[in-house]
Each structure stands twice: as structure tokens, then as C-alpha cells.
N, C-alpha and C positions, 0 to 999 in steps of 0.2 A: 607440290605436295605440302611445303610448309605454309605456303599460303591455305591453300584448302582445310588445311587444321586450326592456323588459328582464327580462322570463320566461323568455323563451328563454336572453338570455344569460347568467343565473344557471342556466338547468339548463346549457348547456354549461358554464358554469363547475364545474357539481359534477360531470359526468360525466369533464370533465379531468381534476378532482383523484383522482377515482376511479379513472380508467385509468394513471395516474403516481402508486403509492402512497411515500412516502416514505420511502427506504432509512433501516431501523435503523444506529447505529452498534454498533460492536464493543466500546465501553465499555458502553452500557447492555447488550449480551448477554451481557458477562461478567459485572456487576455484577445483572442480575438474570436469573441465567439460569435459575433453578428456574420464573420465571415464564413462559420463552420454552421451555422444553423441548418438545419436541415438535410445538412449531406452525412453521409455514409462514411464515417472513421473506422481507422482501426485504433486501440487501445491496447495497453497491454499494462499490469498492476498484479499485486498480493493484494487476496480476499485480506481484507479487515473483519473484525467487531461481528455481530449476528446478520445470519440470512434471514429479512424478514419475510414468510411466504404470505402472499395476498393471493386466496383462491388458486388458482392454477400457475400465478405469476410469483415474482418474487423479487424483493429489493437484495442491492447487494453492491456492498463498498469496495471500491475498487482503490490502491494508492500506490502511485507509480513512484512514491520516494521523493513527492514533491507536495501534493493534495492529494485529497480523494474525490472521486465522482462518484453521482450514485448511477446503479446500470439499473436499469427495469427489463428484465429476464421471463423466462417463460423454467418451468420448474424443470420441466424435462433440458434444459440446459446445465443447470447448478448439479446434476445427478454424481459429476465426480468431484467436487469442489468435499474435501475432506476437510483440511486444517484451514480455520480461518486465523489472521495474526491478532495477537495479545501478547501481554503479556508470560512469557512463558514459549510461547507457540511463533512460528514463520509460518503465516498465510501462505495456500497455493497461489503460484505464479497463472493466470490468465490470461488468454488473445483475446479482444475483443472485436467482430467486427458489427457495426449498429449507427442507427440513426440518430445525430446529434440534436439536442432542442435544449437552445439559450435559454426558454423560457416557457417549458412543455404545459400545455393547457389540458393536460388528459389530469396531471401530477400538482396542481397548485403554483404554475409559474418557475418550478425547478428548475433547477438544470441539471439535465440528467443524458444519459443515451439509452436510447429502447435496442437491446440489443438483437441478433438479428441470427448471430451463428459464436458459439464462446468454447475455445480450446485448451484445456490445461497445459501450462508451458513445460512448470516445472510442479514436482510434489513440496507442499511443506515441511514442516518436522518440528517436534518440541525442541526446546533449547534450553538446554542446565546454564545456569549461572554459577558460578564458582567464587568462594570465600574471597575479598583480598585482605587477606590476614597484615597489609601492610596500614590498613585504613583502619583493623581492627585496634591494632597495637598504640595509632594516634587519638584513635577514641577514647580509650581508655587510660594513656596520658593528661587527653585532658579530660575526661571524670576526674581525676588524680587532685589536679591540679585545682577545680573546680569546688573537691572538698576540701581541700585546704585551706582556700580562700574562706570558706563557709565555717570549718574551725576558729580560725583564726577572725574573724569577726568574732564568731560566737565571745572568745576569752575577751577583745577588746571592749564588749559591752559589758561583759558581767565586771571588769574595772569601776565601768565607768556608774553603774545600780547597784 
């Protein structure tokens, strides 16, 4: 019996890892990308910066926390891509799965992935930034200090005219 069970759970265990294949990063497909050319990645990044739409397609920055890549998408994929990151904003999180090209001739020599099938991982969300009143308090020490200096010239010229 106990053999018979953990049977099972070593094949689910390998059909798991097989159905959640592990997003390459963007260092290794720049770094080795003569060997990724052509084949079939997955990726995984936060939308960046604007979705540029080209007729039914559409560019779209992907950054995994290391670089970005750009993906060349079909529009009916981007359809739930809401937050993209900025300033302010955390881009949604993306799966990518698409074909890699070191040096795509459709795109100007890019390097890009023409994506193939793209999954929202996570949602984004704006992001408040918060005062730190401890930074404000040395700024304005040295204002302080900066007019002082600027007085105190001031008197030492008018000595000296």
C-alpha cells in the first residue's frame, strides 16, 4: 500500500513540474541567445512603460527584475494586461509562452519573442509613497545651514567694499 501511494505521488509530482515549466530569465536569453534562437520559451515579467498597438498586434515590455524584452503579441492576448509599472503603479505580472528570435527579421534585427499564448500571473496595483519626514528634517538643516553660510559671506564682503 505504501509503496502504491508514493507512486502516485511522485508521478503527480513530475506531471506538476511538467505542466508549470520554469520561466527562463532575460539574462540567460541575452547571454545565450544563439542557443535560444528560434525555440519556444517560457517567460515570465511586470508589464512596463506603454502597450504600443500595431494594427491587430502589439509591442509590450516585459521585466523580469533583471532586463526587459520586448514581446510582439497579438492584441486579443494584452485584453487583461491593466496596470502597466511606472512610476506610481506595479505592472501585472505575465507567463509568457513564444518564440525566441536573437535577431528577428520581421522587427529590424530585435530581439524579441513573438508570443504564442500570454497568462496574467498576478494583478498590479498603484503604490503610495509615504513622506520620510526623517530626510525632510536633514534637508532643511541643511537649507539652514546653507543660508548661513550665504549671510555670513554676504557681511564679510560688505567689510571688505
Amino acid at each position: 500500500m505504501f509503496r502504491k501511494t508514493s507512486t502516485i505521488i511522485m508521478v503527480f509530482g513530475l506531471m506538476v513540474h511538467i505542466a508549470y515549466a520554469q520561466p527562463i530569465s532575460s539574462t540567460d536569453l541575452i547571454n545565450n541567445a544563439k542557443q535560444y534562437d528560434g525555440k519556444i520559451v517560457d517567460y515570465r515579467g511586470e508589464v512596463i512603460g506603454d502597450i504600443m498597438i500595431r494594427g491587430q498586434c502589439a509591442w509590450v515590455n516585459i521585466n523580469d527584475g533583471q532586463n526587459a524584452i520586448g514581446i510582439w503579441t497579438t492584441k486579443a492576448l494584452i485584453k487583461d494586461i491593466i496596470h502597466k509599472g511606472s512610476y506610481g503603479f506595479k505592472g501585472d505580472v505575465v507567463e509568457i509562452t513564444g518564440k525566441f528570435n536573437r535577431s528577428c527579421s520581421e522587427h529590424g534585427g530585435d530581439l524579441d519573442i513573438h508570443a504564442q499564448t500570454m497568462r496574467k500571473a498576478t494583478s498590479g496595483k498603484q503604490i503610495f509613497e509615504s513622506l520620510d519626514f526623517n530626510k525632510i528634517k536633514i534637508a532643511l538643516i541643511l537649507l539652514g545651514i546653507v543660508i548661513l553660510f550665504y549671510i555670513l559671506n554676504l557681511i564679510t564682503l560688505k567689510k571688505y567694499y
